[in-house]
N, C-alpha and C positions, 0 to 999 in steps of 0.2 A: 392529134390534139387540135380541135377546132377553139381558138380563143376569142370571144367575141370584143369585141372592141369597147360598147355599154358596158361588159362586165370590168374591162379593164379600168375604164374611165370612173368607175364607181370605186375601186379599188383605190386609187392615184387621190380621187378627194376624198378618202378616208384616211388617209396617209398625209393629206395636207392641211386638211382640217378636227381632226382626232376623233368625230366620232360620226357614229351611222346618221343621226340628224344633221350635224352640220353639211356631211356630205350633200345627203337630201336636197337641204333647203339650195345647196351651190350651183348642184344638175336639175334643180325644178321638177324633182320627183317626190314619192311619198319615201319615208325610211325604209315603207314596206317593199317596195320595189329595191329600194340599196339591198336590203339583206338577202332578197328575191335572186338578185345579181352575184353576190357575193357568193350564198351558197349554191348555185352553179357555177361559177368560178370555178370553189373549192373542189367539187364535184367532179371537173373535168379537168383538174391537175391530177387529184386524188390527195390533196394537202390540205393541210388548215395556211390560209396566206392572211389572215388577220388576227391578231392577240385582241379578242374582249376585253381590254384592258382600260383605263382612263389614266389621259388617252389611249385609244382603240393605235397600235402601232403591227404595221406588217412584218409577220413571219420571214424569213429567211429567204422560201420560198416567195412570200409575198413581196419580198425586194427586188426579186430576180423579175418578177413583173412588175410594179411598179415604175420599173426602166425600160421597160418595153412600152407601157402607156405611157410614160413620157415620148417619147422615141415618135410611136405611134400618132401623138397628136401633132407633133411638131412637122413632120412629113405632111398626114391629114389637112394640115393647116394650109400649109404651102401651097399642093398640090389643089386645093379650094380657090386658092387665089388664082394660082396660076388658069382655071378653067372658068374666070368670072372676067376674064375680058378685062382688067384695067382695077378694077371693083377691088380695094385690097381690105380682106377682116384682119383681125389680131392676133397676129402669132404670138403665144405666151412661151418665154425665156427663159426658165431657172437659172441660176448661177451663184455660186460661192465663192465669196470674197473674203480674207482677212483686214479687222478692223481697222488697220494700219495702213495698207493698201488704198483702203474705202477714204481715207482721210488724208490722202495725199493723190498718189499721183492717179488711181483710178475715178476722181471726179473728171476727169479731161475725159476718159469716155463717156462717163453719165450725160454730160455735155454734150458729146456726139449723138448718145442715142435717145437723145431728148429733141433730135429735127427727125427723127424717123416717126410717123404717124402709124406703121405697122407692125409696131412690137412693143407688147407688155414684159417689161422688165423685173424681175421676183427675184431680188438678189436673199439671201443668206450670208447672213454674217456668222462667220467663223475662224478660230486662230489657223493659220498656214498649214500647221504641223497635222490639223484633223481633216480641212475642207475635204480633200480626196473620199472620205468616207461618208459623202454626201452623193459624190458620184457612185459609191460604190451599193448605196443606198436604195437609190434610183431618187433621190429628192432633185438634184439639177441634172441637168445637160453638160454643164461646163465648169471650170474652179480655177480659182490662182490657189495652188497650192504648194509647197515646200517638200511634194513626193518626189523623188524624180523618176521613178518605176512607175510607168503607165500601167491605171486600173483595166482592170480587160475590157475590151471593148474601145476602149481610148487611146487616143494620140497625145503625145506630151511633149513641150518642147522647153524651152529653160529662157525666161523675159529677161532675166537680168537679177543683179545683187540691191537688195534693199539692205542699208548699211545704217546698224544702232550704237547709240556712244553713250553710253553711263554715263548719267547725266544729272545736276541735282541744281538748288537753288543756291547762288551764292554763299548768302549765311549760313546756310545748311552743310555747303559745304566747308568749311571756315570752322565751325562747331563739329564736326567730326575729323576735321585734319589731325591726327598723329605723326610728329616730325616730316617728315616730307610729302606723307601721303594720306589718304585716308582712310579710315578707321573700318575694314571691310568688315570684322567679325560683328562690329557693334552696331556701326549704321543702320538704323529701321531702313526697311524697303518697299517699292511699291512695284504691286504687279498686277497682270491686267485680270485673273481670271486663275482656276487650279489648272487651267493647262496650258500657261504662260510660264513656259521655263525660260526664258532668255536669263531673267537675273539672276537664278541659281546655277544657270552652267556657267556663267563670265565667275561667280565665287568657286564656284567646284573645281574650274580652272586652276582659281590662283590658293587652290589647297582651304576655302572656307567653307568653312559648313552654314547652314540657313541661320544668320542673326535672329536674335529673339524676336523682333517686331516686323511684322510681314501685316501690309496695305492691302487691302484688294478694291481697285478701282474699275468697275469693268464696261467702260465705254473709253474708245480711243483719246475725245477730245479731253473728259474729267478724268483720264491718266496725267495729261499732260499736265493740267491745270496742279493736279495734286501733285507733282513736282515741282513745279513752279515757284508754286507756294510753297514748299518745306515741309510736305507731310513726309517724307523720304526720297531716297533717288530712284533711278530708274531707268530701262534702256528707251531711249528715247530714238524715232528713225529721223535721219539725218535733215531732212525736208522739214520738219517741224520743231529744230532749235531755231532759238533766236537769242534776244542780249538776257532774256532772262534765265538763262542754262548756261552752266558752266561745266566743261568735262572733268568728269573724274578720274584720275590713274594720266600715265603719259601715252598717249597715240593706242588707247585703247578701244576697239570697237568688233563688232560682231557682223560679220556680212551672210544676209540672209537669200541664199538662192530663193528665187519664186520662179513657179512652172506654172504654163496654160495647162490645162487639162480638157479634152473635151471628148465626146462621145463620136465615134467615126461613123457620122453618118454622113451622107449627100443632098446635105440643107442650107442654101444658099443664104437663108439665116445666119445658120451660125457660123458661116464661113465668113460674113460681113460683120459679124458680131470681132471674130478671132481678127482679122485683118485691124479692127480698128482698138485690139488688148494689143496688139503685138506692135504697133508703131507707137501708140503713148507709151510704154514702156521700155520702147527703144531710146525714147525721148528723157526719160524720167529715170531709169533705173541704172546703177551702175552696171558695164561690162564683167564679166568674168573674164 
């Protein structure tokens, strides 16, 4: 199987920009030449690797490459630098992060890789429990994610416990107390997203089924805010209480394993990339 690299690289921006123009206009080619690429692609797996779809989204087989033009450029890129004498272009990064992550302790890398002038950073925000199927996608290279079963291809190793405490606003809480505790079946709740379970497994736990009134706020900081304020409670991660949160229940919390996940290759990238996830979060998260 001969794979040519253009047709890969055509594949990868269609897969990150949904459809055959945007890819185009990305690689400074006509559409006709994408599709030009693509159906010799397809040609010489003997598969369809792109759903005609809107957005236009890679086939099965089209994900199994997609990781490979990922892969592909990221080496490509390196090994560009490395023979240009000093001369460094821009290595482009994928990575997936959950939004809670993003809003606490992983801004201390963004920080770091905001003195590096030779890497484009393309995070993906995603909740813990999915990122891995971004690697498994071929959309990044790398995840914080909540798998601990390495995707194939990948190393995985285990940062630390990010620790969440149901959490609500004073009065809020105060207006839902029944005698000593509070009101789990009743209390409205908020959550980040439909695939934000933290607050229905802390109730499933304690024998509740889903209260009638269920929030959905789905950006990290207006979660917080919408507990704050008394739209409902919520699990809130440990780094981002303050005096305006009060815990709910006695020494109740949820400690969230988070994993590096990253693609095993031999790219001094993302080896510099992983070096500086794994000490902020030696920094920042708790031990198991």
């Amino acid at each position: 199987m001969d794979l040519v690299p253009a047709q890969l690289a055509a594949l990868a921006a269609i897969a990150d920009h949904g459809t055959f123009d945007a890819a185009a206009r990305h690689l400074n080619v006509t559409p006709s030449a994408i599709s030009q690429r693509i159906r010799a692609l397809e040609s010489e797996v003997g598969q369809v690797v792109v759903q005609r779809t809107s957005p236009c989204r890679p086939t099965p087989a089209g994900e199994v490459l997609v990781r490979l033009a990922r892969q592909t450029r990221l080496l490509h890129d390196e090994v560009r630098d490395a023979l240009a004498h000093g001369h460094l272009g821009i290595v482009d990064l994928p990575v997936a992060v959950n939004a809670d992550s993003l809003a606490t302790w992983f801004r201390d890398v963004l920080e770091e890789v905001g003195s590096w002038s030779d890497v484009s950073l393309r995070l993906h925000v995603e909740d813990q429990a999915y990122s891995a199927d971004q690697l498994r996608s071929g959309g990044v290279l790398a995840a914080v994610t909540s798998e601990p079963v390495a995707v194939q291809g990948c190393s995985v190793e285990l940062l630390g416990l990010l620790r969440y405490v149901p959490s609500a606003s004073a009065d809020f809480a105060e207006r839902w107390r029944r005698g000593r505790g509070p009101d789990w079946a009743g209390m409205p709740v908020v959550v980040f997203n439909e695939k934000d379970t933290l607050q229905h497994d802390l109730l499933a736990a304690r024998g509740v089924a889903e209260p009638p009134v269920v929030h959905r706020v789905p950006t990290s900081a207006d979660f917080r805010e919408a507990v704050a304020r008394g739209l409902g409670w919520g699990m809130i991660p440990v780094p981002q209480l303050d005096e305006r949160f009060v815990p709910l229940g006695s020494r109740l919390h949820v400690d969230v394993p988070l994993y590096w996940q990253r693609w095993r290759l031999d790219s001094p990238t993302l080896e510099r990339l992983t070096d500086v996830v794994r000490r902020t979060a030696r920094g920042a998260l708790r031990r198991a």
